[in-house]
C-alpha positions as YAML, in Angstrom:
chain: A
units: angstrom
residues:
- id: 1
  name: UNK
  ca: [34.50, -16.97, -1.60]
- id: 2
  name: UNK
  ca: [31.40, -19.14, -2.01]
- id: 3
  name: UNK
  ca: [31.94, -21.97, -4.06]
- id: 4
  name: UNK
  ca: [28.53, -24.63, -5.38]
- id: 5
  name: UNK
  ca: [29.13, -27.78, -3.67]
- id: 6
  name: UNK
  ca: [27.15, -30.97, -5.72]
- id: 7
  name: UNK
  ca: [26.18, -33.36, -3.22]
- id: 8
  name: UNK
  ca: [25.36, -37.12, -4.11]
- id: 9
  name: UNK
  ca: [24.04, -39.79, -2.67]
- id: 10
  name: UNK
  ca: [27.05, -42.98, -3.78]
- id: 11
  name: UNK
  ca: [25.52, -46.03, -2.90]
- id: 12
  name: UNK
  ca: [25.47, -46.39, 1.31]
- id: 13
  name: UNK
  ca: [27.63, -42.79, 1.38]
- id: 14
  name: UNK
  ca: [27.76, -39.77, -0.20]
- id: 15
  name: UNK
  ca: [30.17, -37.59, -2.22]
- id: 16
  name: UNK
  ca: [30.63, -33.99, -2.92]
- id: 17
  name: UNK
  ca: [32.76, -32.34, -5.54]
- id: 18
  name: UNK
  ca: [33.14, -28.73, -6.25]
- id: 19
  name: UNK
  ca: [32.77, -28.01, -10.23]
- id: 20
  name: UNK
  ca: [34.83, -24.66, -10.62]
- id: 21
  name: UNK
  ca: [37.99, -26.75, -8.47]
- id: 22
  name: UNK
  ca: [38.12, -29.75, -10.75]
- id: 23
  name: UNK
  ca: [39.64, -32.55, -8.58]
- id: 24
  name: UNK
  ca: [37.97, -30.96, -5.34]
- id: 25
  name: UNK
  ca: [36.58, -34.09, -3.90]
- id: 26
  name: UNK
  ca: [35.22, -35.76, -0.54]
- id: 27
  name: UNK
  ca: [33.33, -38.70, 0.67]
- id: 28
  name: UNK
  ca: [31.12, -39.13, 3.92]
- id: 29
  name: UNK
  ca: [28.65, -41.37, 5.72]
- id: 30
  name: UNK
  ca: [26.31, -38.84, 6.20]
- id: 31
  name: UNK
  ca: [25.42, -35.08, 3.85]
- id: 32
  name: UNK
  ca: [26.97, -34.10, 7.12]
- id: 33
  name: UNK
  ca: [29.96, -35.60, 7.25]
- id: 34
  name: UNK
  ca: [30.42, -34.79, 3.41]
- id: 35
  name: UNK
  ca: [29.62, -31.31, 3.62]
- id: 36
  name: UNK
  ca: [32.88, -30.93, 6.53]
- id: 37
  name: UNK
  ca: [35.07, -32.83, 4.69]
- id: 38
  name: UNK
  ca: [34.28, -30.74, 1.48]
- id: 39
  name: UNK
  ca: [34.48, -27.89, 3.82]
- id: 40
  name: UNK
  ca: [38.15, -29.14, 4.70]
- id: 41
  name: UNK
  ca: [39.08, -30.27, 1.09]
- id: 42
  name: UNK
  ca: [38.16, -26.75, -0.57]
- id: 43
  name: UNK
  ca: [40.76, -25.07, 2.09]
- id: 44
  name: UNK
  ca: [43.46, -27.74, 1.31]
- id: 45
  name: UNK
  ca: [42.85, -27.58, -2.56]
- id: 46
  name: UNK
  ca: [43.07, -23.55, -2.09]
- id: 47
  name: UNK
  ca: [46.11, -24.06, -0.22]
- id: 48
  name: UNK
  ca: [47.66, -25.93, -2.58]
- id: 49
  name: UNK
  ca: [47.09, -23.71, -5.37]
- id: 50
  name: UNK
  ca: [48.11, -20.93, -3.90]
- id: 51
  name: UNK
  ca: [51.20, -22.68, -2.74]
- id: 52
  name: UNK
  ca: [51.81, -24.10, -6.06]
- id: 53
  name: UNK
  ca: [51.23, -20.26, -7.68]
- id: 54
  name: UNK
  ca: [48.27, -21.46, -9.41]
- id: 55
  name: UNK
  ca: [45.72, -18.55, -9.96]
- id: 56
  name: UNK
  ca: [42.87, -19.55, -7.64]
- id: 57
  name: UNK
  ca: [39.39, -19.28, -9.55]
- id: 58
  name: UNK
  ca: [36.12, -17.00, -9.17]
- id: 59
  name: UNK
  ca: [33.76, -18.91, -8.57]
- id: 60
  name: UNK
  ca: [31.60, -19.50, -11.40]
- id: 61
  name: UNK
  ca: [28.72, -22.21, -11.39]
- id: 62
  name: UNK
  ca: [25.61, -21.06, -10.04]
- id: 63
  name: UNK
  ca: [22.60, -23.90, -8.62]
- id: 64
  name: UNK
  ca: [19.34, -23.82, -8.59]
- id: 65
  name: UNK
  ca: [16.50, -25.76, -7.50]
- id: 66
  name: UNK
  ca: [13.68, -26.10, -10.59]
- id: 67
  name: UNK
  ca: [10.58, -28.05, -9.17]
- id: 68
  name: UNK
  ca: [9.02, -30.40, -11.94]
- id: 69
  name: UNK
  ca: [5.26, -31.52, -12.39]
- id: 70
  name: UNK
  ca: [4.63, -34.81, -13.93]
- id: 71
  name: UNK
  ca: [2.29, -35.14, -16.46]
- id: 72
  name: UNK
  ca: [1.38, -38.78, -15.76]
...
């Protein structure tokens, strides 16, 4: 499964959270670092559910990039 990963810049780090696994979190010095530990946190949070016998969801949020020209 491919899950949309929302990457943000938090001040000196950055954070990632995954919207269709609400509580899906991680934190890293670098988009590197945050995009391994997100890696790691999906597979635990999967885990979990499964473990817990929570139906594990499709994934459902799509991203996109829209480039915007300003007027000014």
């Amino acid at each position: 499964m491919r899950y949309a990963v929302v990457i943000e810049r938090a001040g000196s780090n950055y954070s990632a959270y995954v919207p269709d696994l609400p509580g899906c979190v991680a934190t890293g010095d670098t988009k590197r670092e945050v995009a391994q530990r997100i890696r790691e946190a999906i597979a635990f949070h999967l885990d979990g559910m499964r473990e817990d016998g929570v139906p594990i969801p499709s994934p459902q949020t799509a991203t996109e990039l829209v480039e915007v020209h300003s007027t000014t």
